[in-house]
N, C-alpha and C positions, 0 to 999 in steps of 0.2 A: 580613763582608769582612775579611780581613788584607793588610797592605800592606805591603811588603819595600822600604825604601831603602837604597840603597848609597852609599856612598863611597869616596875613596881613590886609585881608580886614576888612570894618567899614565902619562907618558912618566921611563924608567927606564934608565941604562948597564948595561952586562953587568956583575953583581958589587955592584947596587947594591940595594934595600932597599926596601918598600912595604909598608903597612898598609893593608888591605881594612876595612870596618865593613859594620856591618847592622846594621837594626832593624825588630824587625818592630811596627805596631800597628794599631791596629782590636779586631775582635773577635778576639783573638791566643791567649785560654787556653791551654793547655799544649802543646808540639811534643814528639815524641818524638824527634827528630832537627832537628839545624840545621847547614847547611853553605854549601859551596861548590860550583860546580859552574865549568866554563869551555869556553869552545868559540872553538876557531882558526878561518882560513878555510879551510874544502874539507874540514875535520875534523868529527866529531861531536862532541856534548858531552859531558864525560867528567867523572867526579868527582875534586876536587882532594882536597877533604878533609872530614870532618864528623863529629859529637859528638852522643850519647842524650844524655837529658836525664840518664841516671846516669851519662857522666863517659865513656863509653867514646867515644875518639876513634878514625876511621879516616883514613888516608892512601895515596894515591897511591904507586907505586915512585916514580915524577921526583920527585917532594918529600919524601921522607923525608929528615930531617935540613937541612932549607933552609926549609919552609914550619912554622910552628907557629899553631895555630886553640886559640882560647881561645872561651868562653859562658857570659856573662851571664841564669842561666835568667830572673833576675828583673826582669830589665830590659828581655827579652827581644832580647837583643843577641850579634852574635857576631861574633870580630874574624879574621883571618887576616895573620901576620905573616909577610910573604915577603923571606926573603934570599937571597944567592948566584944574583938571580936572572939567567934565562940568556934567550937570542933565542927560543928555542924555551918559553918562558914566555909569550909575545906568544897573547892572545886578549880576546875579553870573558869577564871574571867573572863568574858570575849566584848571587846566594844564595839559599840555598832554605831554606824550613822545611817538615816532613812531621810533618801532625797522625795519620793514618793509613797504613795500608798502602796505601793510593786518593789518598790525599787530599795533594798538595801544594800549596805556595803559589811563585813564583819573581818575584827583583826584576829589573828590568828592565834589568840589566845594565851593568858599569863595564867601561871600557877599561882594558886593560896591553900597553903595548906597551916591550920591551927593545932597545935600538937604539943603537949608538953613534952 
């Protein structure tokens, strides 16, 4: 069993700044990927951003150069630091880690809502 905790999210101004966490433990050995994932209401969930265990990161267009995702392979942790964020930011965050091409794990999700 692995188990995905989050942290972080809240309530946030347009232009203001959040730090997402995860960690994952249990039986956790190796992920080939760890990220983020988020889902608005009436939207599906869509991927924000996420890291191989060799370094390579991928991002979203809406968060290019606003969101930056860092990973702790050893600690098994991964952070997501959001800024410049905007109203159309506003979902639950869910992080994930994928041990396989089948095989994912997902935490049970943090609020972000941007609101003035």
């Amino acid at each position: 069993q692995v188990q995905l905790v989050e942290s972080g999210g809240g309530l946030v101004q347009p232009g203001g700044s959040l730090r997402l966490s995860c960690t994952a433990s249990g039986n956790t050995g190796s992920f080939y990927s760890m990220g983020w994932y988020r889902q608005a209401p009436g939207q599906q969930r869509e991927l924000v951003a996420d890291m191989t265990s060799g370094g390579t990161t991928n991002y979203a267009d809406s968060v290019k150069g606003r969101f930056t995702l860092s990973r702790d392979n050893a600690k098994k942790t991964v952070h997501l630091q959001m800024a410049s964020l905007k109203p159309e930011d506003t979902a639950v965050y869910y992080c994930y880690a994928r041990r396989t091409a089948t095989t994912y794990y997902w935490g049970q999700g943090t609020q972000v809502t941007v609101s003035s």
